[in-house]
N, C-alpha and C positions, 0 to 999 in steps of 0.2 A: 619772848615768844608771843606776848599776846600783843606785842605793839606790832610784831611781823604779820600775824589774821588781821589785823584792822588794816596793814597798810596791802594787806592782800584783796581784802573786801574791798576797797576803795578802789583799786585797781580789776578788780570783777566788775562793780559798779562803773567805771569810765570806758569797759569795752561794752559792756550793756548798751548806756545810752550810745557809744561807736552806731552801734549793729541796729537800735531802735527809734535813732533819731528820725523827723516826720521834717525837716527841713529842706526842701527843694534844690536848694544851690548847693550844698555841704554835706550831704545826709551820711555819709560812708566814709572816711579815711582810712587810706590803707596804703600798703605797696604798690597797689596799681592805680593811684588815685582817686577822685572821689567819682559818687555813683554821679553820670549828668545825667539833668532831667532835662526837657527839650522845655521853651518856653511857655507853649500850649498848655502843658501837663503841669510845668511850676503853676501857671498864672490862672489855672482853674483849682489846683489843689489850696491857693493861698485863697482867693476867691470859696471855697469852700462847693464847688459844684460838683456832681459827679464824673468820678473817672472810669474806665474799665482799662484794667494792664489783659497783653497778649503775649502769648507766648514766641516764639521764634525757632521752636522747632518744628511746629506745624511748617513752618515757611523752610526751613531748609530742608529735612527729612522726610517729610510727612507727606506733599505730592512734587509731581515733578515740575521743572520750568517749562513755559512762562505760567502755568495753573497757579502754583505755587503765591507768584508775584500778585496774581490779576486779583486772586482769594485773600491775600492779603490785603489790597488794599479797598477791595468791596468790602470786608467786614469793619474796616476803618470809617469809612464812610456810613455803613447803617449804623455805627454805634453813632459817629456825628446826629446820625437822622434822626436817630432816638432820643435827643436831649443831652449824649453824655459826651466826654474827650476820651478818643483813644487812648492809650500807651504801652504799643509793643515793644516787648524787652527786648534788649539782645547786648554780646558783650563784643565791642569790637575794639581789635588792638590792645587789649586787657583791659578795656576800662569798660564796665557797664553804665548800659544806654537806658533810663527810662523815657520812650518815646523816641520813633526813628521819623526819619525824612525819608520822603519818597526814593532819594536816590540810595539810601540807606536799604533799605527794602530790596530793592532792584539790586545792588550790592550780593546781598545775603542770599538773594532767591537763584540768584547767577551760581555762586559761590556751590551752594546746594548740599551733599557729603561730604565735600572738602571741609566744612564749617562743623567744630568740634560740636558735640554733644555736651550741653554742661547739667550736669544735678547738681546737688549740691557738695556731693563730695569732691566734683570737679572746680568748686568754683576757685579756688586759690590756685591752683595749678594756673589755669584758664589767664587770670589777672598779672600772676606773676612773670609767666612766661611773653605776657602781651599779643595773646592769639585772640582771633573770635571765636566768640561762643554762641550756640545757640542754646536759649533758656529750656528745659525742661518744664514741668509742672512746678518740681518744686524750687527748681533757684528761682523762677518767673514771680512764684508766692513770695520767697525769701526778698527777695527786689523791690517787689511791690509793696511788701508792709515797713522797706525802709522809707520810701519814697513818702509814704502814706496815704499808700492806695487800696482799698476795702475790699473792692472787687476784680472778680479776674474770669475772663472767659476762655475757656478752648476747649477743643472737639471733645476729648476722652479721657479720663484720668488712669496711669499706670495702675497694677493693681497685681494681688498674688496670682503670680505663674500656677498654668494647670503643669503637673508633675510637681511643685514644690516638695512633696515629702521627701524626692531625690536632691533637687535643685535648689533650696530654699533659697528660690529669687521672688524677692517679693518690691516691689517697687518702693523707692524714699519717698515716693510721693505722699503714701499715706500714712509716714510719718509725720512729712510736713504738716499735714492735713490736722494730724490734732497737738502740734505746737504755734504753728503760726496763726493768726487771727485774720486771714483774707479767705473773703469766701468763694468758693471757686462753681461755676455756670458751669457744666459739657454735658453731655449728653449720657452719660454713666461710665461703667466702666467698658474698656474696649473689649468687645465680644470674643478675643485670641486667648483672654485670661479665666481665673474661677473665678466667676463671679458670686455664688456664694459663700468663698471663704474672704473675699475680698470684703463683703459686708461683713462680716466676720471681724473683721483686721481691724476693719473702720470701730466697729463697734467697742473693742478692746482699747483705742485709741481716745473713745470718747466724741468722735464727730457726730454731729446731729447729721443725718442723710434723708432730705428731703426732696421728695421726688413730686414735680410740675405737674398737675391735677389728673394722675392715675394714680391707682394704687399698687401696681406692680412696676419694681425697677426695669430701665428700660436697660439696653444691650449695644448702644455706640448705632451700629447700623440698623438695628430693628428699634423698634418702640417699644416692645416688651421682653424681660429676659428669661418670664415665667416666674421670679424670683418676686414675694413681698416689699416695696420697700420700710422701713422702718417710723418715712413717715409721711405724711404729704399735704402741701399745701397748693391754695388752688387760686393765689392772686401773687403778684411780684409784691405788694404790701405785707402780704403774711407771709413773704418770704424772707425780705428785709427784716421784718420785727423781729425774727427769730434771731438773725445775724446781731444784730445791736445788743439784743440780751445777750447774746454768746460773749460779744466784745467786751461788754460794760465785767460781764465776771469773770474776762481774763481765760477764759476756759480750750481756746484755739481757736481753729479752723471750725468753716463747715460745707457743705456742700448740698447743693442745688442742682438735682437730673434734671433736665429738660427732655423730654423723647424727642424722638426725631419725627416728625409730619409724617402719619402713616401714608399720603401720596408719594412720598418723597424714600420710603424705606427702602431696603434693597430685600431681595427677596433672602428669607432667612434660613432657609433650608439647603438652599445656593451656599451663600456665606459661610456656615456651619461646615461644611462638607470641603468647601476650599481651605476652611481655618487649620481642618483634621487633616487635608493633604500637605499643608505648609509645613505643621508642626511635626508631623513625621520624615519632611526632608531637612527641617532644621538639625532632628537629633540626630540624623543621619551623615551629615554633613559635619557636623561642631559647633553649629552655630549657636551662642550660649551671651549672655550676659545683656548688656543694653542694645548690640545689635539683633536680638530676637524679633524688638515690636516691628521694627521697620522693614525688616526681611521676612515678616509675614505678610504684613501689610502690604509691602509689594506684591508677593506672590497671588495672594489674594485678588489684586487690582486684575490681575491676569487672569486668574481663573475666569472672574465674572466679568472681565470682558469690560472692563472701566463701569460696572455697575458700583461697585465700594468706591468708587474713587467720586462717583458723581452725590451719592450717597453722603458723604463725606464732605465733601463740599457746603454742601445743602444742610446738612447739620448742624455746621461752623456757623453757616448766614443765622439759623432760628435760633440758635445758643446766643447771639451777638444782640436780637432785638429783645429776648426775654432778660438777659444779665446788661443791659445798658436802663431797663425800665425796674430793674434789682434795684443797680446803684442810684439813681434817678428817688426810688423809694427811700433811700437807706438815706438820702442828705437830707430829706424832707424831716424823715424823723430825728435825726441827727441835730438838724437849726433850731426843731421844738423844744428839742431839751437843753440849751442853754440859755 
């Protein structure tokens, strides 16, 4: 028996380093082959410069074509402009992509709800059956810390559903958020959810929740959620620093609010009032599980009149210039210590 736990531990330990490997060409073996990294992405990750990974369900779900396309590949380019290399995730044909090609992109943005939703409970399914996926928060995190990628930016992070005491749908995101060690940029949580029980979650999870020089968490479309955040820094320097010490003791994830440019917010009283007409045709209708966010969010788009949707846009862009000057931070400090 106990030669059978050591050759169990051993075989724990050989899917560990599987799922944790940091090697570019090889990083994942599995049934649906390995993770590929796009050149760009190996030959700055092996170079040591900073990366920023993206997600791909903003691009398929999240606005409609050609917005979708055009948003994707502006925020590609300002992360370029900021010093750092893109790498949008996505799973295509079952094998995940770190870092797509423009026609890749264009592919996916086409594609649009036809293009599975992946979490991470989806990802085997996804790889096995050889469909595309689009990444979530948390498979995008999951991807990126095989890859060896620290940072990640996107709009909004999932977070507990209002009604959960009925529902308890609470999003895997922020689970991921206090296992995995990539820190995620967006804007806070998306204004559809509670956001004070979502700080809550986070809290119980262990994530440090740093919020870009207010002291109040911001709300995805607004700047502010009314809500304290827990903590706040006020340069991308002392936002990295925090990140590295998290890494160095193994302790997970963390996250970094960015608000959104009070010019650029959408009016909040608007929003709120569209949130509360959505989420009462959701319950009315059936609407329940992962297609909630996106079928508010449309509706939403409609109320205000493409105000959330441009809102949204424009959040994406200031999230991509603040979390590319993160990771920009985080390699400087990173080269010092070795």
């Amino acid at each position: 028996k106990a030669g059978e736990r050591e050759r169990e531990r051993e075989r724990e330990s050989g899917r560990e380093k599987d799922m944790t490997s940091t090697s570019a060409s090889a990083s994942w073996k599995g049934g649906g082959g390995d993770v590929v990294v796009s050149k760009e992405v190996a030959d700055a990750l092996a170079a040591r410069e900073p990366v920023v990974a993206l997600e791909s369900t903003i691009l398929c779900h999240g606005m409609p074509y050609p917005s979708n396309v055009a948003t994707a590949v502006e925020v590609e380019q300002i992360i370029r402009a900021s010093g750092a290399v893109p790498a949008t995730i996505a799973i295509i044909g079952g094998t995940p992509h770190v870092g797509l090609t423009k026609q890749e992109i264009e592919m996916l943005g086409k594609e649009g709800h036809k293009v599975r939703k992946v979490s991470r409970r989806d990802l085997a399914f996804v790889i096995a059956n050889k469909l595309h996926g689009a990444t979530t928060v948390s498979t995008t995190m999951l991807l990126a810390h095989v890859a060896g990628i620290k940072v990640f930016v996107t709009g909004g992070i999932g977070g507990v559903h209002r009604g959960v005491e009925s529902t308890w749908d609470i999003s895997t995101d922020l689970r991921e958020l206090g296992k995995t060690p990539v820190c995620v940029i967006c804007a806070g949580v998306k204004s559809i959810l509670d956001i004070p029980k979502t700080l809550e979650f986070l809290e119980t999870e262990g994530v440090p929740v740093m919020t870009y020089r207010q002291d109040n968490f911001p709300s995805f479309f607004t700047s502010n959620s009314g809500w304290k955040s827990p903590m706040r820094v006020e340069t991308p320097l002392q936002a990295a620093s925090v990140v590295q010490v998290q890494n160095h003791l193994g302790l997970g994830g963390s996250l970094v609010a960015v608000p959104i440019p009070e010019k650029d917010q959408a009016d909040a009283m608007e929003v709120e009032r569209a949130i509360d007409k959505c989420l009462k045709t959701a319950q009315e209708t059936g609407v329940k599980g992962n297609a909630i966010t996106p079928f508010i969010l449309d509706g939403v788009k409609k109320l205000t009149k493409g105000k959330s949707l441009e809102a949204n846009i424009k959040l994406v862009k200031n999230n991509a210039r603040v979390g590319a000057e993160i990771a920009r931070q985080l390699e400087v400090l990173n080269k010092a210590k070795l």
